[in-house]
C-alpha positions in Angstrom: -1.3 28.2 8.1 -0.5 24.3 8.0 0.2 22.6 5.1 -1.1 19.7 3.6 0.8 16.1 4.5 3.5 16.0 2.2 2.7 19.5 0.3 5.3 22.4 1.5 8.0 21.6 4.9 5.1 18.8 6.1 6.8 15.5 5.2 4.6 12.5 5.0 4.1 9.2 4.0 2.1 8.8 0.2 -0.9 6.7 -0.1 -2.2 6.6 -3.4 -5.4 7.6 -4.3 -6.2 8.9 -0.7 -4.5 11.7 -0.3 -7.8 13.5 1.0 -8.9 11.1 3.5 -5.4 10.9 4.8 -5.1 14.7 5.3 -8.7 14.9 6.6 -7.8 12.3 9.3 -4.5 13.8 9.9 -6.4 17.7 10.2 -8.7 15.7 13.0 -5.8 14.4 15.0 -4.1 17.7 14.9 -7.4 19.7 16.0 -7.5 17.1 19.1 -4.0 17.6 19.9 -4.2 21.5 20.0 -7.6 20.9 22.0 -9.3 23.2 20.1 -12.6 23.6 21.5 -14.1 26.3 19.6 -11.9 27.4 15.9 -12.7 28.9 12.4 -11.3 27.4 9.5 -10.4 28.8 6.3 -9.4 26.7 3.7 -8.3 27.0 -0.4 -7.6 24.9 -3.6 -6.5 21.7 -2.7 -6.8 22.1 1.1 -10.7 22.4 1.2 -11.7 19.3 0.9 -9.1 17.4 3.3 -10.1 20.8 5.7 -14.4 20.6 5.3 -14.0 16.9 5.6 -12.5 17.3 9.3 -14.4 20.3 10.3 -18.0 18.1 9.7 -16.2 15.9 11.6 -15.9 18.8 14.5 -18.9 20.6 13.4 -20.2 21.5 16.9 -16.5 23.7 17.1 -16.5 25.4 14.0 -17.4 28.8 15.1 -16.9 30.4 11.2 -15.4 29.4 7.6 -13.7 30.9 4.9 -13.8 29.0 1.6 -11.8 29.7 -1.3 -11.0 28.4 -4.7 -11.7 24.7 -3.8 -14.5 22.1 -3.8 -16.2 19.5 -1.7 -18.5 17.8 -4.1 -17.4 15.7 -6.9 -16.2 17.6 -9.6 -16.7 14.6 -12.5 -20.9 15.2 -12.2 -20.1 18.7 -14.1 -20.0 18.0 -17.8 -17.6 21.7 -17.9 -15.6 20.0 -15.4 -15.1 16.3 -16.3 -12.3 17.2 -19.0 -9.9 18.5 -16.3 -10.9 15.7 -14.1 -9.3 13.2 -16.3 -6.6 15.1 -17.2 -5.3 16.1 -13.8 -5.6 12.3 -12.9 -4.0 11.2 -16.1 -0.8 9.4 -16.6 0.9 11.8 -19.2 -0.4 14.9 -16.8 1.5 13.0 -13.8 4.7 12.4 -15.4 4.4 16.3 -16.6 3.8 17.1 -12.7 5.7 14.9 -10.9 8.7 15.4 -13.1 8.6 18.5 -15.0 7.3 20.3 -12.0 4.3 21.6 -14.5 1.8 23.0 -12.8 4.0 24.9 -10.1 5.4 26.2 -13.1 2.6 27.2 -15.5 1.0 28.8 -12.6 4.3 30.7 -11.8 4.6 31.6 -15.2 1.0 32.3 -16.5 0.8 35.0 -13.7 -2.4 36.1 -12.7 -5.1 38.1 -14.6 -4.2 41.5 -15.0 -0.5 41.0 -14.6 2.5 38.5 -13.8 3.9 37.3 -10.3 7.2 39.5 -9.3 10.3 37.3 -8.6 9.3 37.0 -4.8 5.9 35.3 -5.7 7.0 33.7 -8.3 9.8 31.9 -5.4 6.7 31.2 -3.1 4.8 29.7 -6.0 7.8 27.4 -7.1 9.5 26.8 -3.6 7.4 24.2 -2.2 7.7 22.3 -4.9 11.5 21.8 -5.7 11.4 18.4 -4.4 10.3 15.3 -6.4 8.5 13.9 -3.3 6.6 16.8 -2.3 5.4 17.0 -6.3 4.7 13.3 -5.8 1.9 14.4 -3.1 0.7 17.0 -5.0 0.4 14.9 -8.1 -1.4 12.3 -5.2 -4.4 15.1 -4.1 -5.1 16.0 -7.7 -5.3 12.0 -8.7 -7.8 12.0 -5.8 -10.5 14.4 -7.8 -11.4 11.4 -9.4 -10.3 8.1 -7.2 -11.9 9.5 -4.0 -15.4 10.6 -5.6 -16.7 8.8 -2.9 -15.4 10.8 -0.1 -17.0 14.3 -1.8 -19.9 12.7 -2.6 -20.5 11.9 0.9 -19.0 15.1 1.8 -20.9 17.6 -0.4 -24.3 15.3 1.3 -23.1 16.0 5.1 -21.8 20.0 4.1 -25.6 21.1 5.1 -24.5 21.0 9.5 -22.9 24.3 8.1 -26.8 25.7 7.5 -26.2 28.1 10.9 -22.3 28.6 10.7 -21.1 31.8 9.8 -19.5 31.3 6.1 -17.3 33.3 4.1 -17.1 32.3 0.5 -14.5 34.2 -1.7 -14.9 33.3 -5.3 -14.4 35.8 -8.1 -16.4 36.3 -10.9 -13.2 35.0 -13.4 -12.6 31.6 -10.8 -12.9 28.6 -12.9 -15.6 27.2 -10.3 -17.5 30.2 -10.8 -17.3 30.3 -13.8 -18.8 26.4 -14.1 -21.9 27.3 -12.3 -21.4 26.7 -8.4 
């Protein structure tokens, strides 16, 4: 697995409000490094649209995907969705984040359904985020749901060079995009 720019061990420079692109260019230089000719992708939450971004970029070498939790349209043209748009990109949200550490810890906390993380998940959940900076680039890719509408607009328009690609989506029936309609 390879974390984002700045999420987990990768450090990284922060650019505001283009923490997609960034990661989406960076993905592309990494795949022409390796020399991957031929790869599948699988990508989740925050990762999917920095990781679809580069593979239409290097459609003809996706072999396969596997998509889950995540996104690669704009999320603001669902009324169910615009609410947590603005939230996650919101100020108060971002000193909450950034300095609380409150989303690594809600989800750490809330558990999943049908039962709570054990101290070892709970530790892999939390771990990653222990540092200010790396919550700083977290706080940076959810910001960009709403200030790089562009990109997934243009995104979500381009995703159809997948028509022929073998595709795995893995969505369950209680996922909150599911549950919005997609």
């Amino acid at each position: 697995a390879v974390a984002l720019p700045g999420l987990g061990l990768a450090r990284a420079e922060l650019t505001p409000g283009l923490a997609c692109q960034r990661a989406a260019d960076w993905l592309d230089e990494l795949v022409g490094a390796l020399g991957l000719e031929r790869f599948s992708l699988v990508v989740h939450a925050t990762a999917g649209p920095p990781g679809l971004e580069m593979a239409v970029r290097r459609h003809r070498s996706v072999e396969g995907l596997v998509i889950s939790n995540t996104f690669a349209w704009p999320l603001d043209d669902s009324r169910r969705l615009r609410f947590f748009v603005r939230l996650v990109g919101s100020r108060p949200f971002a000193w909450a984040n950034v300095g609380l550490n409150f989303l690594p810890r809600i989800t750490a906390r809330a558990g999943r359904r049908g039962g709570r993380f054990d101290d070892r998940e709970r530790a892999a959940i939390l771990g990653p985020y222990g540092e200010r900076a790396t919550r700083r680039h977290l706080q940076n890719y959810l910001r960009g749901v709403s200030t790089e509408r562009e990109l997934f607009a243009i995104l979500e328009r381009r995703l159809g060079v997948f028509a022929r690609t073998r595709t795995l989506l893995v969505y369950g029936t209680h996922d909150n995009g599911f549950k919005a309609g997609f």
